[in-house]
C-alpha positions as CSV (number, residue, x, y, z in Angstrom):
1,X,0.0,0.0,0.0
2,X,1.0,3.4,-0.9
3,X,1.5,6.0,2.0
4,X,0.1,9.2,1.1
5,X,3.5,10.9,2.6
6,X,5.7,9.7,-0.4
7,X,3.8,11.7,-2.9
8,X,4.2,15.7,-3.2
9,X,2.1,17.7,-1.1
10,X,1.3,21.2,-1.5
11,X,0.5,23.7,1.6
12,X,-3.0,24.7,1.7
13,X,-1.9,28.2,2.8
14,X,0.4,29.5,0.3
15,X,0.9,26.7,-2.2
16,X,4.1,25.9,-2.1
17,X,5.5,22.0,-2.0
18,X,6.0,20.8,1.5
19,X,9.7,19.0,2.3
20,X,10.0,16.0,4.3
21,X,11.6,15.4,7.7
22,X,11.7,13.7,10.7
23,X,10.6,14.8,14.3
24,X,12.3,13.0,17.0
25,X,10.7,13.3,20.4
26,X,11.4,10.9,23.3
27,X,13.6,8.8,20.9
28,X,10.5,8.2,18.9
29,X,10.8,9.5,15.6
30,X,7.3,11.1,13.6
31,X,7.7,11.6,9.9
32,X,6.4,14.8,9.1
33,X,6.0,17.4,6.5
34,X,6.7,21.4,6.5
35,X,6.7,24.2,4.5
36,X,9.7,26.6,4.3
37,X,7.1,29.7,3.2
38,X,4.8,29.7,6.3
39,X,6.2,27.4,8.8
40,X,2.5,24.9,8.8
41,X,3.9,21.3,9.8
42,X,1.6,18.2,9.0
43,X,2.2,15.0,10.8
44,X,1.8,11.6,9.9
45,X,-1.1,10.3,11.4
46,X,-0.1,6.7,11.6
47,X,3.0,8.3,13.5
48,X,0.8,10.6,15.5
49,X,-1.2,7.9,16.7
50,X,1.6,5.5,18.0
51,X,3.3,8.5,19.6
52,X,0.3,8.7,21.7
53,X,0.2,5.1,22.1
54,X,3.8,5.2,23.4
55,X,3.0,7.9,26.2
56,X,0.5,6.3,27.2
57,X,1.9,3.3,28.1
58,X,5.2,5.5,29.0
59,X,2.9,6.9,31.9
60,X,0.9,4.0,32.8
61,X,2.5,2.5,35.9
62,X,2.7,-1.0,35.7
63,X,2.6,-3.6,39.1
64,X,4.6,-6.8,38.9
65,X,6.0,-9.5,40.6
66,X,9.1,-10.1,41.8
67,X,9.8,-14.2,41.9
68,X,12.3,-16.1,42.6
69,X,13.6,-18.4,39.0
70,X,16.2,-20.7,40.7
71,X,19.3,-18.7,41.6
72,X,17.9,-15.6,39.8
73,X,15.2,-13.4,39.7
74,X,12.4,-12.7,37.7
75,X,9.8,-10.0,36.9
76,X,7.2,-10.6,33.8
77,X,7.3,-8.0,31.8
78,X,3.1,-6.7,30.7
79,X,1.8,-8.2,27.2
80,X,1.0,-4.3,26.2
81,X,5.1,-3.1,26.5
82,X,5.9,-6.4,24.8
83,X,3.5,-6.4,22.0
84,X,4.3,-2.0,21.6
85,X,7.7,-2.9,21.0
86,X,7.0,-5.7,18.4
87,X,4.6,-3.0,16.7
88,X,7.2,-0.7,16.3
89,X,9.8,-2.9,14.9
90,X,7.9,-4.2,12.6
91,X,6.7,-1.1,11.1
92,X,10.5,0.7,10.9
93,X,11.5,-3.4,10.1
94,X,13.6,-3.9,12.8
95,X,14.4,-7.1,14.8
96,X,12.7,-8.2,17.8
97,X,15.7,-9.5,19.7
98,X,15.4,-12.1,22.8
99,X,18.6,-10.5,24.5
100,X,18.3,-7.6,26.5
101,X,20.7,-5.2,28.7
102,X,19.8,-4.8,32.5
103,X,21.9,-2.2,34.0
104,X,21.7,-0.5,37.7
105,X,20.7,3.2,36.9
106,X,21.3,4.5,40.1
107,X,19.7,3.3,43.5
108,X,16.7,1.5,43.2
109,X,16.3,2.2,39.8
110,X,17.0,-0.3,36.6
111,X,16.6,0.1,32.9
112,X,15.9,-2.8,30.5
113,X,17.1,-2.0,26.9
114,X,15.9,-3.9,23.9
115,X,16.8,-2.7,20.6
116,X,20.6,-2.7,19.1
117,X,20.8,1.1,18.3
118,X,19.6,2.0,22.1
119,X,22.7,-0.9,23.1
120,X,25.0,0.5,21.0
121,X,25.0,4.3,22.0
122,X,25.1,3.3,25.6
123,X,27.8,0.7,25.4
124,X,29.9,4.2,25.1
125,X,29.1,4.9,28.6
126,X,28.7,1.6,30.1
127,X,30.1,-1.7,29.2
């Protein structure tokens, strides 16, 4: 299917052909369109709409449990983060990968980081 974003559009205010670029908020990016004459911005609604998605599960705060896996421990991680992420790689075809990074933020505080690019720019500040 064609996306309407990767034909020409023209501004409805001073007609004049709108460029492309990218909007990156949150590390979410949000393809977008603008024109240089009057400043109006259009953004993609598909974008738009996961955006939202996104903060709303980014302020959503979810209750697990803690368990105990043999010598480790465990925590399940909710259906609706899993099944966001999946979503998002397969529309901007990335790879869901198994492996993820657990690191110690500060005091009772720890991240999980799941995609490559995320891994890669901190593996310049932590190893």
């Amino acid at each position: 299917m064609t996306d309407i974003f990767d034909n020409q559009i023209i501004c409805n205010d001073c007609n004049r052909r709108m460029e492309k670029f990218v909007l990156k908020r949150n590390g979410f990016k949000i393809r977008a369109l603008r024109c240089k004459e009057c400043g109006k911005r259009i953004y993609h609604p598909l974008d738009e709409a996961r955006y939202k998605q996104f903060n709303d599960i980014k302020n959503k705060l979810f209750k697990v449990k803690l368990r105990t896996v043999g010598n480790s421990w465990a925590i399940s991680i909710p259906k609706e983060i899993i099944d966001f992420i999946h979503e998002q790689e397969r529309h901007f075809d990335a790879h869901f990968n198994a492996m993820v990074r657990l690191c110690m933020e500060e005091m009772g505080k720890l991240s999980l980081i799941f995609d490559e690019k995320t891994r890669k720019k901190e593996n310049g500040t932590r190893n």
